[in-house]
Structure formats: C-alpha cells, structure tokens
C-alpha positions in Angstrom: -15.4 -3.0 -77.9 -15.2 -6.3 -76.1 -12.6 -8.1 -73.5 -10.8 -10.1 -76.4 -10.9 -7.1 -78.5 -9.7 -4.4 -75.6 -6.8 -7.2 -75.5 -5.8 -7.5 -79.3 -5.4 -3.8 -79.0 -3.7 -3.8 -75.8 -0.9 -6.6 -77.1 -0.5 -4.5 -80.2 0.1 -1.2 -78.2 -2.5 1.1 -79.5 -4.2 1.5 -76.2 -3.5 4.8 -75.0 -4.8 4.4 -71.6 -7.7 2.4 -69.8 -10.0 4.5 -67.5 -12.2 3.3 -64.9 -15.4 6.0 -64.5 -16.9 5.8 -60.8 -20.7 6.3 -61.3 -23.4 7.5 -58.9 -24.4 3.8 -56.9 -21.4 2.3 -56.9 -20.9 1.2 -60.3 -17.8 1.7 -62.4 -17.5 1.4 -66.4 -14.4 0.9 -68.5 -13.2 2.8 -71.2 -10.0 2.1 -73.5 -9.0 5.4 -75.1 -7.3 5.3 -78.1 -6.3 8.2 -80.4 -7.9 10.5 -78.7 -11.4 8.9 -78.6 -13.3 6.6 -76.0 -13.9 3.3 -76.9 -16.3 1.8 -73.6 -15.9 -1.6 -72.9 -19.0 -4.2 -73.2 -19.9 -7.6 -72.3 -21.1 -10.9 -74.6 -24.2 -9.8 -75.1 -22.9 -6.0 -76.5 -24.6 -4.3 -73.4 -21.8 -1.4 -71.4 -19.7 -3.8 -69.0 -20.5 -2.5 -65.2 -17.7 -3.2 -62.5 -18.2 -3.5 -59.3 -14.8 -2.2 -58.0 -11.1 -1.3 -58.6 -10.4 -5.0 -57.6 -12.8 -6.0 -59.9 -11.4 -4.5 -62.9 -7.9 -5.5 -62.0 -9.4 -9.2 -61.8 -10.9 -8.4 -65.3 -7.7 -6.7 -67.0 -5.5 -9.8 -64.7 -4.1 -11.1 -68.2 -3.8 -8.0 -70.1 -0.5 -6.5 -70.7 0.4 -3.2 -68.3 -1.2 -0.6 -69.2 -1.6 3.2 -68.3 -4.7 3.1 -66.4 -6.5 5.6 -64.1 -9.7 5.8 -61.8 -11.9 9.1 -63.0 -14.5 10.9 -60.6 -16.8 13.2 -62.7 -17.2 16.8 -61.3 -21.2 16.4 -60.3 -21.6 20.5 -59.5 -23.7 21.2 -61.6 -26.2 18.1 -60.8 -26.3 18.0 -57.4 -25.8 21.4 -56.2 -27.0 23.9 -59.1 -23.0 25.5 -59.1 -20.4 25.7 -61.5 -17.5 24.2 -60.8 -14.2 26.2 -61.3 -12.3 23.7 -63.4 -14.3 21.6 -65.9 -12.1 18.3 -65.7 -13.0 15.4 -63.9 -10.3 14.2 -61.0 -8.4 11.3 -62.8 -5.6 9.4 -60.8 -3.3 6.6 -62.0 -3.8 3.3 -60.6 -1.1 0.4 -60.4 
C-alpha cells in the first residue's frame, strides 16, 4: 500500500489503526491495519517505506485524517539474550 492509497482508506474510515514498528538501527516502518491484517506502507518505487522518526511520520501522515495510531517495540528476548519472554506481545503505545 502506498501514501495516496493509505489516504483513500484513511478518508473512507476503514483504517483501523496506523502502527509505527521501531527496528534495530534506528529505523521505523509503517503499517496501516485494517480488518485484522497488516497492510505495510511503501514508497514510489514499491520498496517498504523506512522512517527516520516519530516526527518523521507525523510529517508524512501531516494531511491525513486523525487516526488511531501507536508506536510498537518488538519483544527481542529471544534474539538477543537466548530467553523467553513472559508475555508474547510487543509494547504498543498510542501516540497523538
């Protein structure tokens, strides 16, 4: 799904929620989730769209309608440390 796209959907109100995924390095990716399934946001050229920032993506998203959207930290346990962790979900908190 592109920008213009993410938008259509976002002005006809079947975007659930936008979440922003913090990767290892410093890079962030956008997702629009819609019906229960993920729908990642990409650039012209159809590669995955890499943020730089919260403030980034609120630049991006500047002329979109509101929408419910949230910063997500993946639980990295298992690939750092060798452990389980106790509760599978990532950390997900709202941002304005």
């Amino acid at each position: 799904m592109n920008l213009q796209e993410l938008n259509a959907y976002a002005v006809a109100g079947k975007v659930d929620e936008l979440n922003l995924i913090s990767m290892e390095g410093g890079i962030y990716l956008l997702e629009a989730r819609m019906h229960g399934a993920a729908y990642p946001l990409s650039d012209a050229p159809g590669h995955t769209m890499q943020l730089r920032s919260v403030e980034h993506a609120r630049e991006v998203l500047r002329s979109f309608p509101k929408l419910h959207f949230n910063l997500v930290h993946t639980v990295v346990h298992d690939e750092m440390c060798g452990l389980v962790a106790d509760v599978e979900e990532n950390l997900k908190v709202p941002i304005a």
